[in-house]
PyMOL Python script that loads the backbone (N, CA, C, O; Angstrom):
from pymol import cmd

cmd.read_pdbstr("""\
ATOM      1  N   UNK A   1      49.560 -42.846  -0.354  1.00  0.00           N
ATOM      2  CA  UNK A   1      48.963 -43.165  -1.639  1.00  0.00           C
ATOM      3  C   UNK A   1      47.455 -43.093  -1.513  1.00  0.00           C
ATOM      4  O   UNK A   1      46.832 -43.641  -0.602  1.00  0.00           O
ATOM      5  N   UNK A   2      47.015 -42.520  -2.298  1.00  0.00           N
ATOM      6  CA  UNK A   2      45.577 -42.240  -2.349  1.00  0.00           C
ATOM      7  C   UNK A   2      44.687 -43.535  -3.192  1.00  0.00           C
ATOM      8  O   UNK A   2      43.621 -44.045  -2.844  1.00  0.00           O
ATOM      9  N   UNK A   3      45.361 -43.787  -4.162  1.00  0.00           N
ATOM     10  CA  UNK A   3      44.413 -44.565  -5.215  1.00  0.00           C
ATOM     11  C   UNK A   3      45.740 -45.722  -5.320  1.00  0.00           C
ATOM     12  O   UNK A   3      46.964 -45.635  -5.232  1.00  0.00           O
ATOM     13  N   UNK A   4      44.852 -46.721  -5.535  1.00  0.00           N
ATOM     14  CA  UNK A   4      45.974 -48.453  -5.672  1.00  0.00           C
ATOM     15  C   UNK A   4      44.727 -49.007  -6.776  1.00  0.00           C
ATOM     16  O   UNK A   4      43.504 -48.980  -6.640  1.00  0.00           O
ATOM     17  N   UNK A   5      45.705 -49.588  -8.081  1.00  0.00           N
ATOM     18  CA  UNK A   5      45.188 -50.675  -8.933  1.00  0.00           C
ATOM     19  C   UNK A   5      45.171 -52.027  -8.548  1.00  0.00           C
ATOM     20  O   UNK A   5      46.226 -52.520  -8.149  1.00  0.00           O
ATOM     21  N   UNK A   6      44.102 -52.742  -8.603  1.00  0.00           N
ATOM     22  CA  UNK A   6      44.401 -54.398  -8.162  1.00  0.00           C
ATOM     23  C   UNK A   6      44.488 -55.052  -9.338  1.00  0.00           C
ATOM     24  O   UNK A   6      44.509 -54.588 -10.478  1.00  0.00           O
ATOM     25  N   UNK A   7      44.534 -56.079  -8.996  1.00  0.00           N
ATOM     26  CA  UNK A   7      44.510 -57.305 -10.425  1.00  0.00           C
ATOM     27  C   UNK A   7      43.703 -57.291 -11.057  1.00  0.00           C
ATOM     28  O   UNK A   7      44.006 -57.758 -12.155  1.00  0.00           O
ATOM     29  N   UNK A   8      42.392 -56.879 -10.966  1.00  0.00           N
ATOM     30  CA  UNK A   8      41.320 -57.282 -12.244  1.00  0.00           C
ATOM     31  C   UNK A   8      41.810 -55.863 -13.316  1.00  0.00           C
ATOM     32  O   UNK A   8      41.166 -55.622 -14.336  1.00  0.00           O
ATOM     33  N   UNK A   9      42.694 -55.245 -13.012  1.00  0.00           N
ATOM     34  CA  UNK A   9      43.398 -54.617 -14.387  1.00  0.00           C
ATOM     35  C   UNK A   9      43.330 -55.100 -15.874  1.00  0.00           C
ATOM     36  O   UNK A   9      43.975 -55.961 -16.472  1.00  0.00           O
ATOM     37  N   UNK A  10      42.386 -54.304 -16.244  1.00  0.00           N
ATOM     38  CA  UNK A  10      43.076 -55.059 -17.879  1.00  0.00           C
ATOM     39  C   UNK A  10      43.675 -53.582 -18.696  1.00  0.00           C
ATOM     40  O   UNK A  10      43.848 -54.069 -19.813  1.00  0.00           O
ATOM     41  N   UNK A  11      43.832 -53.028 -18.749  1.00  0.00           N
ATOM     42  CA  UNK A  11      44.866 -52.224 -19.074  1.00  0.00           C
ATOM     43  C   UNK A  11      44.568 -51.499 -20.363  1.00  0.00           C
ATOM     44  O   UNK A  11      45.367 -51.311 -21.280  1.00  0.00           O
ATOM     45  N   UNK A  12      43.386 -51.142 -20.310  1.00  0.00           N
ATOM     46  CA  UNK A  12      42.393 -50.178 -21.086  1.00  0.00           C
ATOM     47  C   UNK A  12      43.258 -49.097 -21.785  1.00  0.00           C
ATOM     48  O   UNK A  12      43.422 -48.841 -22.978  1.00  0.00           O
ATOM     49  N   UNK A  13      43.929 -48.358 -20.258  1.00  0.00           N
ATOM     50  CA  UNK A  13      44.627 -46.834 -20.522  1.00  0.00           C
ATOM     51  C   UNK A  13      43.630 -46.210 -20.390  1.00  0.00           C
ATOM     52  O   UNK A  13      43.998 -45.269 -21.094  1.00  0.00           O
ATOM     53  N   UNK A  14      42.122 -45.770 -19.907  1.00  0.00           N
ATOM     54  CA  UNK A  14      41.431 -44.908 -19.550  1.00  0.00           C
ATOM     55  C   UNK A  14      41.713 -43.993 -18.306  1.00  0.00           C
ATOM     56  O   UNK A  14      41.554 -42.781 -18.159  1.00  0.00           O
ATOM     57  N   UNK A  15      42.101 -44.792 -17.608  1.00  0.00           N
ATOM     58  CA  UNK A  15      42.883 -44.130 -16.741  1.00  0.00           C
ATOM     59  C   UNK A  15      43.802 -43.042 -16.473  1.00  0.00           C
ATOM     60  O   UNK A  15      43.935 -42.098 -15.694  1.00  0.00           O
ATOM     61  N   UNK A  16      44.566 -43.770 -17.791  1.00  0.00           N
ATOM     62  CA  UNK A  16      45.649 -43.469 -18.216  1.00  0.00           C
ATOM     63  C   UNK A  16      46.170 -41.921 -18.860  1.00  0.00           C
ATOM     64  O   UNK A  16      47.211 -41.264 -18.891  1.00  0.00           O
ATOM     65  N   UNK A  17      44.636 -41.787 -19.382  1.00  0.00           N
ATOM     66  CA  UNK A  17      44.223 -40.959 -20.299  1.00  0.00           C
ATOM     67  C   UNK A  17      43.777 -39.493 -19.207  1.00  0.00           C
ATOM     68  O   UNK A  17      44.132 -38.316 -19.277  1.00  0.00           O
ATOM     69  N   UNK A  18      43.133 -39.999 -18.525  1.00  0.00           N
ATOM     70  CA  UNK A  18      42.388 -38.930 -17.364  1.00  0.00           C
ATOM     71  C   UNK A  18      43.053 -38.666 -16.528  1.00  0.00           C
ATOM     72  O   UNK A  18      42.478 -37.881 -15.775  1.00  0.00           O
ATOM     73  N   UNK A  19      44.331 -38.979 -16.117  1.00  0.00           N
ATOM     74  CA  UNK A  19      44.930 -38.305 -14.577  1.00  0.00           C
ATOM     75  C   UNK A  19      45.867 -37.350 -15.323  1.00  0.00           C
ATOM     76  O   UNK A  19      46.656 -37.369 -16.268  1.00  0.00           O
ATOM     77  N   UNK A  20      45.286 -36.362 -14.255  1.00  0.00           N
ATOM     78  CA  UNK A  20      46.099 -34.913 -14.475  1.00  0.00           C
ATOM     79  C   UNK A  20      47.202 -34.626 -14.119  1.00  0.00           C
ATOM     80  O   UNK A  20      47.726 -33.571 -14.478  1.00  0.00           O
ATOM     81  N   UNK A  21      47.969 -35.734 -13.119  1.00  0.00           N
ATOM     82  CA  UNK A  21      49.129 -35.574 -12.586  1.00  0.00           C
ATOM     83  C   UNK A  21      50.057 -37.079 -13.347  1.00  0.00           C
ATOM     84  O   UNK A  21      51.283 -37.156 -13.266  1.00  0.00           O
ATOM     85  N   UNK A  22      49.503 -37.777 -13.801  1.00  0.00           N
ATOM     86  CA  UNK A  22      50.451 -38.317 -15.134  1.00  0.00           C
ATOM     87  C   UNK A  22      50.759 -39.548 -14.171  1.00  0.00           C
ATOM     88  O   UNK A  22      51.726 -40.230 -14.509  1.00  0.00           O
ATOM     89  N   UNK A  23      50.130 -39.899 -13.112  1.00  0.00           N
ATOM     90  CA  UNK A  23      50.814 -40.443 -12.191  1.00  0.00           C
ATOM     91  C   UNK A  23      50.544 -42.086 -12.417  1.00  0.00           C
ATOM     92  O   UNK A  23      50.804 -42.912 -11.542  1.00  0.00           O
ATOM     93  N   UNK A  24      50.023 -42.404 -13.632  1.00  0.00           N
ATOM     94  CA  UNK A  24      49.450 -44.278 -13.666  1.00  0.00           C
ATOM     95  C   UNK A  24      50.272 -44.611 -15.194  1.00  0.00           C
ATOM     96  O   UNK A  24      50.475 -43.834 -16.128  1.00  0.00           O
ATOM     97  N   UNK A  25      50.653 -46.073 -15.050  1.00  0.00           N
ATOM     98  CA  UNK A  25      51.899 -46.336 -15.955  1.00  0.00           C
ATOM     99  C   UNK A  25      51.713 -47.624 -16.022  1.00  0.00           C
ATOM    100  O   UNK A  25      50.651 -48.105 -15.627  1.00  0.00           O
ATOM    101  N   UNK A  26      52.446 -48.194 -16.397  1.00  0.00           N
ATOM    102  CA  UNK A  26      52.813 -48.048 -17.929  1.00  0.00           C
ATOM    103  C   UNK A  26      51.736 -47.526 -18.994  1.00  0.00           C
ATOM    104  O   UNK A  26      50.644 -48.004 -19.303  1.00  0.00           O
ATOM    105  N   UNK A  27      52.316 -46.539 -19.391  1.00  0.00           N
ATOM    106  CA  UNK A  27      51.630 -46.262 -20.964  1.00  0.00           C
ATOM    107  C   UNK A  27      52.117 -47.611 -21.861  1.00  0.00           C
ATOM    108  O   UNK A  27      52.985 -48.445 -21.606  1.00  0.00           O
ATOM    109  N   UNK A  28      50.911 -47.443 -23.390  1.00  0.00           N
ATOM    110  CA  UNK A  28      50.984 -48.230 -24.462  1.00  0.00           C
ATOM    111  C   UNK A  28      51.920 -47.521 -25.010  1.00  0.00           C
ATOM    112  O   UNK A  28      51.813 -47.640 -26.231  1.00  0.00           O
ATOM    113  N   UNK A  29      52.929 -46.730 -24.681  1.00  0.00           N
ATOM    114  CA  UNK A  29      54.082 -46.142 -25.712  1.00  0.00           C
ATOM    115  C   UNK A  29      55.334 -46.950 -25.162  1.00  0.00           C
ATOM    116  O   UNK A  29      56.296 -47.236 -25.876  1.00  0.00           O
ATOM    117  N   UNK A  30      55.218 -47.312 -23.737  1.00  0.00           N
ATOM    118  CA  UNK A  30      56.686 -47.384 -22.634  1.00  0.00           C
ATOM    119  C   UNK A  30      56.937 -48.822 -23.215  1.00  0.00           C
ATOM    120  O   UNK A  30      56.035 -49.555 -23.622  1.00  0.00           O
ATOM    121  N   UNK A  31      58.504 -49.189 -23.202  1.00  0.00           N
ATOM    122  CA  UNK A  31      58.846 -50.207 -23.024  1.00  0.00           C
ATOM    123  C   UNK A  31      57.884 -51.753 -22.059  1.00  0.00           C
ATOM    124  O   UNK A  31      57.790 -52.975 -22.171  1.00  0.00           O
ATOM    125  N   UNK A  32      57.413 -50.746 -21.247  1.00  0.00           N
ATOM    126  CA  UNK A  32      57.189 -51.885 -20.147  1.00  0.00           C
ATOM    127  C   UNK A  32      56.142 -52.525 -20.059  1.00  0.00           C
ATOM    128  O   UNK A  32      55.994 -53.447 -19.257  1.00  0.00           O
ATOM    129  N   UNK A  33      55.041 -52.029 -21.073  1.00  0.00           N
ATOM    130  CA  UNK A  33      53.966 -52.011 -21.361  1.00  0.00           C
ATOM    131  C   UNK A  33      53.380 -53.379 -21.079  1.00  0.00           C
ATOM    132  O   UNK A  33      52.826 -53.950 -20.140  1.00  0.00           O
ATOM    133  N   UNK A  34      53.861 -53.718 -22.669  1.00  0.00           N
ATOM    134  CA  UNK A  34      53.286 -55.576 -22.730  1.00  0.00           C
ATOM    135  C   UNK A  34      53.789 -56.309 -21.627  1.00  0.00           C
ATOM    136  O   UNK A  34      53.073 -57.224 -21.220  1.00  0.00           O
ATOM    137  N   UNK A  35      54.669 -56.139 -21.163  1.00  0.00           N
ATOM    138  CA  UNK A  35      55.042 -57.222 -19.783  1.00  0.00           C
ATOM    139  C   UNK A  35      54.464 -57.248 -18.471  1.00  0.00           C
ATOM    140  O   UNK A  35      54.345 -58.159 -17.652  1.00  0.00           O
ATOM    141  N   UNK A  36      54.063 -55.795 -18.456  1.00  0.00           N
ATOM    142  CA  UNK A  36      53.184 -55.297 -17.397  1.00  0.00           C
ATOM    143  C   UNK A  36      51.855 -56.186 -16.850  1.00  0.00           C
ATOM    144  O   UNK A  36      50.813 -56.294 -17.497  1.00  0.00           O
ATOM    145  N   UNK A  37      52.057 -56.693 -15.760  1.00  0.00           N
ATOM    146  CA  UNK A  37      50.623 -57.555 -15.557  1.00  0.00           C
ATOM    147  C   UNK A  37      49.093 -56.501 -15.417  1.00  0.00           C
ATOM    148  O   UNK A  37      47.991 -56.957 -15.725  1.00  0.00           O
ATOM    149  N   UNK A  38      49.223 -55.530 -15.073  1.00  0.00           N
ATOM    150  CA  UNK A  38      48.476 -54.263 -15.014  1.00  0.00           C
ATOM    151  C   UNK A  38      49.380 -53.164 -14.690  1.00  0.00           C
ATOM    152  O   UNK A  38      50.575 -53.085 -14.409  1.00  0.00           O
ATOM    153  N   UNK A  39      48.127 -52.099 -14.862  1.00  0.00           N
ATOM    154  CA  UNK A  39      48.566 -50.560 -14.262  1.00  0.00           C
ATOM    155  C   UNK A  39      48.857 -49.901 -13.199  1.00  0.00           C
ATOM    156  O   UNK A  39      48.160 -50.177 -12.222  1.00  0.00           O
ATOM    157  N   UNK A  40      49.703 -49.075 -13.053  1.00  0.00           N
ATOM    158  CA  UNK A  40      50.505 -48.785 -11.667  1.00  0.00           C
ATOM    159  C   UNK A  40      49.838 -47.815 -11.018  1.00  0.00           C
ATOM    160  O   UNK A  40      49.612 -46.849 -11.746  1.00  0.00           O
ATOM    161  N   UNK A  41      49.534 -47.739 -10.178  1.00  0.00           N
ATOM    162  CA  UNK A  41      49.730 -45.806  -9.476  1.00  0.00           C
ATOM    163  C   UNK A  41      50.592 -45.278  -8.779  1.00  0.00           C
ATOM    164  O   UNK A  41      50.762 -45.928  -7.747  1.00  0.00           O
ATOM    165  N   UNK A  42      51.648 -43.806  -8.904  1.00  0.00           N
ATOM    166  CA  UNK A  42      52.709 -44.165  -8.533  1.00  0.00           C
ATOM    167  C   UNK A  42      52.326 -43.016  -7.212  1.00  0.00           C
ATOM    168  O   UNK A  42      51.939 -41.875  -7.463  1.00  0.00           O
ATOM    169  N   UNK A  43      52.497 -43.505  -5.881  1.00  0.00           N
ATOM    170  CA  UNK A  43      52.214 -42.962  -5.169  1.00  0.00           C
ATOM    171  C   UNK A  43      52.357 -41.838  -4.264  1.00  0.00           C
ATOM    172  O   UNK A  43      51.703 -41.261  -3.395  1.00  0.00           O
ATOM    173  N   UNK A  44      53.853 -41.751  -5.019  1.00  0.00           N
ATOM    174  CA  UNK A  44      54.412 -39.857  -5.458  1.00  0.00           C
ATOM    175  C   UNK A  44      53.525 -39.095  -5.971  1.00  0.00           C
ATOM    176  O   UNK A  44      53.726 -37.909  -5.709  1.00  0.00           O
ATOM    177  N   UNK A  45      52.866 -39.246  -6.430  1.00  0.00           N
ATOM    178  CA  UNK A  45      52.076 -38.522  -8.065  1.00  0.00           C
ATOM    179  C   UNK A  45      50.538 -38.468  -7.650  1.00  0.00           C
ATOM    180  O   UNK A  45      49.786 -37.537  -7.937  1.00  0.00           O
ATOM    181  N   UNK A  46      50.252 -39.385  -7.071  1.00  0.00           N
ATOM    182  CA  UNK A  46      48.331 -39.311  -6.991  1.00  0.00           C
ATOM    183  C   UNK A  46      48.040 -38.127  -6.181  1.00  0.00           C
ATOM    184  O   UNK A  46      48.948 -37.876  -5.390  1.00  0.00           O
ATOM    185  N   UNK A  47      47.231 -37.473  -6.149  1.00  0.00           N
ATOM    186  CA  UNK A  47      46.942 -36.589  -5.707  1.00  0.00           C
ATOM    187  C   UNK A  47      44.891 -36.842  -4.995  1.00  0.00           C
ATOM    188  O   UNK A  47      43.970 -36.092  -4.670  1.00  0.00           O
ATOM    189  N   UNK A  48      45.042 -37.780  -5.052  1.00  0.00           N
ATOM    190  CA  UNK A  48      43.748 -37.979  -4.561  1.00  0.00           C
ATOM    191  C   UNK A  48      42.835 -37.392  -5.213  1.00  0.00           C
ATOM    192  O   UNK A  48      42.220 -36.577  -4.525  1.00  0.00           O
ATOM    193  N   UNK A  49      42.461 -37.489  -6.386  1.00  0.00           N
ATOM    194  CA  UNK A  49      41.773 -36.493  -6.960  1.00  0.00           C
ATOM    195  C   UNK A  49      40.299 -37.533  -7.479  1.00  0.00           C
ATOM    196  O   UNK A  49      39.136 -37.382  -7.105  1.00  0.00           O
ATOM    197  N   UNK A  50      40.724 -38.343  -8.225  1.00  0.00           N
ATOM    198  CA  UNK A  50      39.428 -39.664  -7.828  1.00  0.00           C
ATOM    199  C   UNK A  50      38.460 -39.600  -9.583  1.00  0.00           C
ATOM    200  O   UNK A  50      37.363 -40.036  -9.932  1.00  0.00           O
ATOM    201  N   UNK A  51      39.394 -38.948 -10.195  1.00  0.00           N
ATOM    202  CA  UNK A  51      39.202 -38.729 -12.094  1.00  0.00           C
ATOM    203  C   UNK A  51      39.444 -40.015 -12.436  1.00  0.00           C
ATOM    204  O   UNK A  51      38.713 -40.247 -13.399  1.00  0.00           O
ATOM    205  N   UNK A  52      40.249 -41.236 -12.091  1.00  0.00           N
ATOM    206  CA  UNK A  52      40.514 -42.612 -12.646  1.00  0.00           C
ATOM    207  C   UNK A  52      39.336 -43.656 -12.298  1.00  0.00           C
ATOM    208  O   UNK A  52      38.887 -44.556 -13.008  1.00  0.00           O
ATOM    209  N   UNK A  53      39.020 -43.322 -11.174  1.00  0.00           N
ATOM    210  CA  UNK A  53      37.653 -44.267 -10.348  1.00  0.00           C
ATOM    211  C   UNK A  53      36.599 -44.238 -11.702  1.00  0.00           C
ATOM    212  O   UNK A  53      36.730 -45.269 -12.362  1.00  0.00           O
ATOM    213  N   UNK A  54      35.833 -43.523 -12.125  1.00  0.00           N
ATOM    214  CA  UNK A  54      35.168 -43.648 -12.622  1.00  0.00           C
ATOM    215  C   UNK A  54      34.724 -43.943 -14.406  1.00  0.00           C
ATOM    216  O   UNK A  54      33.702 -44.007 -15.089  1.00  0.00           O
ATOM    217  N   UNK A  55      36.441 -44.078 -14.610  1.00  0.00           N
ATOM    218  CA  UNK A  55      36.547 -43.945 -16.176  1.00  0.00           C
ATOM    219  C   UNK A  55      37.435 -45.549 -16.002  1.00  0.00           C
ATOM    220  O   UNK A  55      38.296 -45.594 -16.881  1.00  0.00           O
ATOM    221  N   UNK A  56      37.442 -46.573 -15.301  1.00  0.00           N
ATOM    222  CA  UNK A  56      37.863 -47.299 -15.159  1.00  0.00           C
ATOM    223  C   UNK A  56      36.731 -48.609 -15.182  1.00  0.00           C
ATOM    224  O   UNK A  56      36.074 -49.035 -14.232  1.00  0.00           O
ATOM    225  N   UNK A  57      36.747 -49.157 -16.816  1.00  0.00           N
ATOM    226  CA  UNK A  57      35.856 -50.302 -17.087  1.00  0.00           C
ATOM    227  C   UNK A  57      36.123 -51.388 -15.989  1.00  0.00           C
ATOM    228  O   UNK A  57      35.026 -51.899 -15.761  1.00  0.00           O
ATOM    229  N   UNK A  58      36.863 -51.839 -15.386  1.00  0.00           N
ATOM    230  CA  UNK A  58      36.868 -53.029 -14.869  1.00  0.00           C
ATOM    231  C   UNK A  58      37.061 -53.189 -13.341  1.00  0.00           C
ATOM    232  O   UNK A  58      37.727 -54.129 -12.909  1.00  0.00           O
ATOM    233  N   UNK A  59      36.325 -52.028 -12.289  1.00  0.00           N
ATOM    234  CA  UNK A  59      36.453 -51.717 -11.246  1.00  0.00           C
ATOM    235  C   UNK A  59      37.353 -52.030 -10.616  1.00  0.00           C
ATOM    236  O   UNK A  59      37.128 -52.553  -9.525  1.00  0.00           O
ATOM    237  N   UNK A  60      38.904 -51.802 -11.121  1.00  0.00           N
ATOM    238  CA  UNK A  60      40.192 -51.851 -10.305  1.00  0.00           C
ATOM    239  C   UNK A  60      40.419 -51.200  -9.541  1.00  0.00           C
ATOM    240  O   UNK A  60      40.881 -51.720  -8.526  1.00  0.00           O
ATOM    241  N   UNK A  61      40.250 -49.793  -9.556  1.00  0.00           N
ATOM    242  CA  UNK A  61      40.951 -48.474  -8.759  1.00  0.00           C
ATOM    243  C   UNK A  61      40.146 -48.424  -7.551  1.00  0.00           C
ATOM    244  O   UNK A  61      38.916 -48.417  -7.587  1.00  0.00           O
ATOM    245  N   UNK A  62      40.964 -48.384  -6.271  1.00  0.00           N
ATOM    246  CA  UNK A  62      39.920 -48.332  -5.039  1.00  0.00           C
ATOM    247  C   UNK A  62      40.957 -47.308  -4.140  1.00  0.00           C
ATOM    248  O   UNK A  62      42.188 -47.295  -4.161  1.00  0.00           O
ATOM    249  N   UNK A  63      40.524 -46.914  -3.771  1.00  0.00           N
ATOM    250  CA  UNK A  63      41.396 -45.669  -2.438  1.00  0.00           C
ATOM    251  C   UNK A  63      42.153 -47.137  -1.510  1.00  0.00           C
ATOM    252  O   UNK A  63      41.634 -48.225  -1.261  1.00  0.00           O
ATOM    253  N   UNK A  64      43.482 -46.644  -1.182  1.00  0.00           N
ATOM    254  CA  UNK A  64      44.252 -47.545  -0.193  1.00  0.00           C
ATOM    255  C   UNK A  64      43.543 -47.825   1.084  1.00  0.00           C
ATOM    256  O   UNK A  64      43.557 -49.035   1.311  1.00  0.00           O
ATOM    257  N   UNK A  65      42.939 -47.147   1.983  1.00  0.00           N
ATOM    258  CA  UNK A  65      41.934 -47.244   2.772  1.00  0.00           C
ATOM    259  C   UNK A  65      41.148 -48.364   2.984  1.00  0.00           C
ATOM    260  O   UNK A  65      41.040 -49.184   3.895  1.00  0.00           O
ATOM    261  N   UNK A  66      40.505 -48.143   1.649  1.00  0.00           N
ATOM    262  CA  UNK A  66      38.939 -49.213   1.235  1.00  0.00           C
ATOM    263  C   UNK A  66      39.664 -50.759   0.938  1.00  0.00           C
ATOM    264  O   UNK A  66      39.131 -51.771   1.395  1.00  0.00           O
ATOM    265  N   UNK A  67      40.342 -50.796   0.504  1.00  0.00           N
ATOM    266  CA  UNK A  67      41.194 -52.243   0.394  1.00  0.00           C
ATOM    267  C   UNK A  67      40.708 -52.997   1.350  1.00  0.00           C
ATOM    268  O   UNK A  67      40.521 -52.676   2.524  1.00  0.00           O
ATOM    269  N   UNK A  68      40.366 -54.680   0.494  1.00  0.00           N
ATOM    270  CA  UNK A  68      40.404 -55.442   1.479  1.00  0.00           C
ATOM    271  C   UNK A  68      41.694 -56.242   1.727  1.00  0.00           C
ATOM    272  O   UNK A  68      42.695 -56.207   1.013  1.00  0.00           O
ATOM    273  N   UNK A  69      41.464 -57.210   3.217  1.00  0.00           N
ATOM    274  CA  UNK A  69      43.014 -57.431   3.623  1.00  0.00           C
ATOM    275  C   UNK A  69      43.779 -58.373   2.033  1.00  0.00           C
ATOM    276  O   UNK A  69      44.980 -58.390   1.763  1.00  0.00           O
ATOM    277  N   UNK A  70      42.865 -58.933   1.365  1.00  0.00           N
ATOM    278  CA  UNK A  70      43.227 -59.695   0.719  1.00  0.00           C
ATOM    279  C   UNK A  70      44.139 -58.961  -0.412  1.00  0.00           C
ATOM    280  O   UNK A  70      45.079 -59.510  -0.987  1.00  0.00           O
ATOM    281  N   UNK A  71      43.595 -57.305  -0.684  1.00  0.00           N
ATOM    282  CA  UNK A  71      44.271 -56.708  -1.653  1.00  0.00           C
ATOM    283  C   UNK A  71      45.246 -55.599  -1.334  1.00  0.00           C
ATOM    284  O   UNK A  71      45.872 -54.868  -2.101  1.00  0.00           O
ATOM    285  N   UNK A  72      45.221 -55.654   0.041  1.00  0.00           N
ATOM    286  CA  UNK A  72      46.434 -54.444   0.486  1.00  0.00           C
ATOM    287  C   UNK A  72      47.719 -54.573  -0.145  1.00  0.00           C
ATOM    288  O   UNK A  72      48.458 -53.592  -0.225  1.00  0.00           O
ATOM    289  N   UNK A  73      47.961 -55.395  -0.478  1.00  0.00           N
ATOM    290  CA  UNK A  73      49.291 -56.018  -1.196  1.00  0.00           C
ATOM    291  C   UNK A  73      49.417 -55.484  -2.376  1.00  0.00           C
ATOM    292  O   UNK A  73      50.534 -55.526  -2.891  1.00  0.00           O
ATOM    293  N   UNK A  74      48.362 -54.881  -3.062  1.00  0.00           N
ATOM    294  CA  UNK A  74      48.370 -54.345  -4.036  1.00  0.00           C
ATOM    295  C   UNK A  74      49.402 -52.281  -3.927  1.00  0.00           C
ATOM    296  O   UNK A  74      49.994 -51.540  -4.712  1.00  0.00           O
ATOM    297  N   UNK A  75      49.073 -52.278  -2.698  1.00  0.00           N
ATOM    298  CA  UNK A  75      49.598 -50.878  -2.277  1.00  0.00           C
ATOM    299  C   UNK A  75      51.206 -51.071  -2.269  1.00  0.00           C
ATOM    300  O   UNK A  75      51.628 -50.015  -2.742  1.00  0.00           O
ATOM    301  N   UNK A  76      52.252 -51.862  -1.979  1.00  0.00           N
ATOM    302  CA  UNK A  76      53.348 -52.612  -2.440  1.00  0.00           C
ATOM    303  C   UNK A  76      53.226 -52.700  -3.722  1.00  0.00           C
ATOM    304  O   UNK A  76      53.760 -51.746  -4.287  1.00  0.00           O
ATOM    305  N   UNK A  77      52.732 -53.468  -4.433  1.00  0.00           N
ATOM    306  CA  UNK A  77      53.286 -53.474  -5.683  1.00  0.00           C
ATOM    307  C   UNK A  77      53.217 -52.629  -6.296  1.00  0.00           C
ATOM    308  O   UNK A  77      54.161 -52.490  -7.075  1.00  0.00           O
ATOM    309  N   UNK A  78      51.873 -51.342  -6.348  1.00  0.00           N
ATOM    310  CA  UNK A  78      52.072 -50.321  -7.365  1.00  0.00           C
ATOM    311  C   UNK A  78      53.087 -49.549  -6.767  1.00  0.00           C
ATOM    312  O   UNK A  78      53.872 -49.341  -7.692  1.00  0.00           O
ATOM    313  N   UNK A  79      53.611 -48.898  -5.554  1.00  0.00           N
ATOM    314  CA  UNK A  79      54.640 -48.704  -5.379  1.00  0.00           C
ATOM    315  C   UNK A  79      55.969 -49.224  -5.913  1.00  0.00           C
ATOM    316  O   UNK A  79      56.820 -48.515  -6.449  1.00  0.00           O
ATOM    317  N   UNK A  80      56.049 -50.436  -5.724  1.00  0.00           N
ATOM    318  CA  UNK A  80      57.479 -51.087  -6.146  1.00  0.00           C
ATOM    319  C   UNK A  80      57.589 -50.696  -7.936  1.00  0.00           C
ATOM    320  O   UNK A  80      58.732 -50.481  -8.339  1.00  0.00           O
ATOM    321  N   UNK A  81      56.710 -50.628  -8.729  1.00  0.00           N
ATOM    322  CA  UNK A  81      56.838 -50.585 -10.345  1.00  0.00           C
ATOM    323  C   UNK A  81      57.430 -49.209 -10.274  1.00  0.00           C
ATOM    324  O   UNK A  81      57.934 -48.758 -11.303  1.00  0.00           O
ATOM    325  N   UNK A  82      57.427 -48.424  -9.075  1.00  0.00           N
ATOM    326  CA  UNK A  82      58.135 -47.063  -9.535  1.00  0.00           C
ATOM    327  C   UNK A  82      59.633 -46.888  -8.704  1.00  0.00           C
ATOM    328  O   UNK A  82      60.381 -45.936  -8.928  1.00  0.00           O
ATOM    329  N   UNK A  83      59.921 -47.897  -7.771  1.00  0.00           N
ATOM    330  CA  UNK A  83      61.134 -48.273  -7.370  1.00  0.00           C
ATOM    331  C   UNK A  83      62.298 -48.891  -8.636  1.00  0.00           C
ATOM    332  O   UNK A  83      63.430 -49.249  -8.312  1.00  0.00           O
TER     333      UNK A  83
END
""", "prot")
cmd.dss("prot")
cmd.show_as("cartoon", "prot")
cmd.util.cbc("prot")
cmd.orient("prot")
């Protein structure tokens, strides 16, 4: 996985809007939307391409790498929303 959302998600959809490989979810159309605590990246799909980093108001999106220990956990959960 190239790119992981953390918690300070608020769920703009800018993101959402800009990845070329379709790969961040829930959309405002999906069922899963409103229940959704934030946005996913599904780590099939990212392509490392780094178009979400910067169109992302609330500095969530960080490369799996750069994570600190406190948010690696975040690389699990956006995985698991596509399990």
């Amino acid at each position: 996985m190239a790119y992981v959302i953390t918690e300070t998600c608020i769920k703009d959809v800018l993101c959402v809007d800009i990845c070329p490989t379709d790969c961040i979810h829930p959309k405002k159309d999906e069922p899963t939307f409103e229940a959704a605590a934030q946005l996913y990246v599904d780590p099939a799909g990212c392509i490392d391409c780094g178009a979400c980093v910067p169109v992302c108001t609330s500095d969530s999106i960080h490369p799996a790498d750069d994570l600190s220990e406190e948010q690696k956990g975040f690389i699990d959960k956006n995985a698991a929303f596509y399990n």
